[in-house]
N, C-alpha and C positions, 0 to 999 in steps of 0.2 A: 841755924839758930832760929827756932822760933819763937814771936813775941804775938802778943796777944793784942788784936786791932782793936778792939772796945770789949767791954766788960758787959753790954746790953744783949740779950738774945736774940740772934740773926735767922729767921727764917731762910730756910732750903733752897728758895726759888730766889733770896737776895744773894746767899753766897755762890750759887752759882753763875750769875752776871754777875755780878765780881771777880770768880774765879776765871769766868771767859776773859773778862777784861782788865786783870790786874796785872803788871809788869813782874812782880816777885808770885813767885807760889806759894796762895795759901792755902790752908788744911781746913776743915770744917770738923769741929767735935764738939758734941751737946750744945748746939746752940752758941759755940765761940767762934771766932776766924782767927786762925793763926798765921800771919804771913812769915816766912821762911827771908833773912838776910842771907848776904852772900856769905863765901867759905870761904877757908884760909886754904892757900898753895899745897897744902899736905893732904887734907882734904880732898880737894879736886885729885890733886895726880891719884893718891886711894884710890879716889872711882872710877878714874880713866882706865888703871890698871885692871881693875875689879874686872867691868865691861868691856877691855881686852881680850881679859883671859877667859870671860862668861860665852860672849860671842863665837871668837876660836874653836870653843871645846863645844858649843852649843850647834854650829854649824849645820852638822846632820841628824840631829838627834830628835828635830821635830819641837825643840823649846828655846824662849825666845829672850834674852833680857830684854829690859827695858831700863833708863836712863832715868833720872830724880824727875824728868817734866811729866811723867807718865799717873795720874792720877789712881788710886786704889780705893776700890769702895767696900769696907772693911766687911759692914753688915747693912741688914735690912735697916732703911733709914739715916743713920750719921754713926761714926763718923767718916769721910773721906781724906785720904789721908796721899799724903805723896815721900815715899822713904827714898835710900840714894838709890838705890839698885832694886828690882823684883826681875822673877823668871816665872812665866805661864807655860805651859806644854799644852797648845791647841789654844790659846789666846781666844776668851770669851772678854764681849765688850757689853756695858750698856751707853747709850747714849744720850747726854741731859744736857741741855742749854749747849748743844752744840758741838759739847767736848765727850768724846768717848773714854770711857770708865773702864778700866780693869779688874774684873771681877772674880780669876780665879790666879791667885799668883801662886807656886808655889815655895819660890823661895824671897825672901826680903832681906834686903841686907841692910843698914845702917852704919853710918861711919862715923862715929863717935867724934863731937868734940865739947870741949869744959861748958859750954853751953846748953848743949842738947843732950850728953850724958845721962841723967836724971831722966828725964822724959822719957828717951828711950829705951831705957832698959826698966822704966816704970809704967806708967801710962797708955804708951803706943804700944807696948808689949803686950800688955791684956789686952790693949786693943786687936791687935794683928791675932791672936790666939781664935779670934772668934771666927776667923777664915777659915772654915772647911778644908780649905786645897791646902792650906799652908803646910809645909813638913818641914822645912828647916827655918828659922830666925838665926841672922851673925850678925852677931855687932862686931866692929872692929876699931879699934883705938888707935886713932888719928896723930897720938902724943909716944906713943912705946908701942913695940911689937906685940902684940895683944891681942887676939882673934877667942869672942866668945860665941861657942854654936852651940846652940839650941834644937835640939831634934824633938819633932814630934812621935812619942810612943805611947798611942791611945789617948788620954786622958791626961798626961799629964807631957811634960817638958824635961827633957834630959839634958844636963849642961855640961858641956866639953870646954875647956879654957885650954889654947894654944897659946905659947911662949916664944917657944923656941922657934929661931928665924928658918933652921932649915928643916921644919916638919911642913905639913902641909893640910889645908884644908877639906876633909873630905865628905863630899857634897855625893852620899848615895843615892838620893832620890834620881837627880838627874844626870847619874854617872859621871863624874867629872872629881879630878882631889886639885885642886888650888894651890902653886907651892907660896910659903909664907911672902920668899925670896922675890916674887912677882908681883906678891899686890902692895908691897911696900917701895917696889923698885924705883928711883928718883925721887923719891919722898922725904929725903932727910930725916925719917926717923927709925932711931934704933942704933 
């Protein structure tokens, strides 16, 4: 859930002492600070599961997830943004005020909930599009079994909607298919 820290424009070198030294993660876009509240229990186990099964299947394949604390720097200048999950293959960093930057992700994931729904699949979405590396975007819905992937083909966005709990998520970039069955597993929902 994020909420917008003041409505005045925050130069680049303020949010990122802030961002060094803020207890919640916040996001910087055009000039806003967005700091991220915490998550509901469905939420979290989602991602625990998510970067269960990322890790696992990622082990030798040379790519790396990364967990929501991991920051992403979308494009030249703002906005920086930190989603629940990304995966890099050969992990490039920049480093600014200390904290190192992720700057070639190529998969982002998002875990949807009544808060951030909107955002994500509006805003941060054309945001995340301007990443080069990027080839897959999933949101996944944190309320009902609902996996939406987004594949990059060229120029535009191809949308795949999964349902069904025993199909599975297939993630061709970095060779891996996700079953629904595990990234929902202990999560009460569905």
């Amino acid at each position: 859930m994020a909420s917008s820290l003041r409505r005045t424009f925050v130069s680049l070198d303020d949010y990122f002492a802030l961002d060094r030294d803020a207890a919640p993660r916040c996001e910087y876009r055009n000039g806003e600070v967005f700091c991220m509240g915490g998550a509901q229990p469905e939420h979290n186990t989602i991602c625990v599961n998510l970067l269960t099964e990322l890790r696992t299947g990622l082990r030798e394949r040379g790519c790396r997830p990364f967990p929501s604390d991991q920051r992403v720097k979308v494009n030249a200048g703002s906005p920086y943004l930190y989603p629940d999950l990304s995966v890099a293959c050969d992990p490039r960093y920049v480093t600014i005020n200390g904290l190192r930057t992720l700057q070639n992700p190529v998969l982002i994931i998002e875990v949807l909930s009544p808060s951030t729904a909107a955002d994500d699949r509006g805003a941060k979405f054309l945001q995340y599009q301007t990443i080069d590396t990027l080839t897959d975007y999933v949101l996944v819905d944190s309320t009902a079994i609902a996996v939406l992937h987004y594949r990059r083909r060229g120029s535009w966005w191809q949308p795949l909607l999964i349902e069904d709990p025993g199909s599975v998520l297939a993630l061709d970039t970095i060779g891996l298919a996700l079953p629904l069955a595990a990234i929902y597993l202990d999560s009460g929902v569905g």
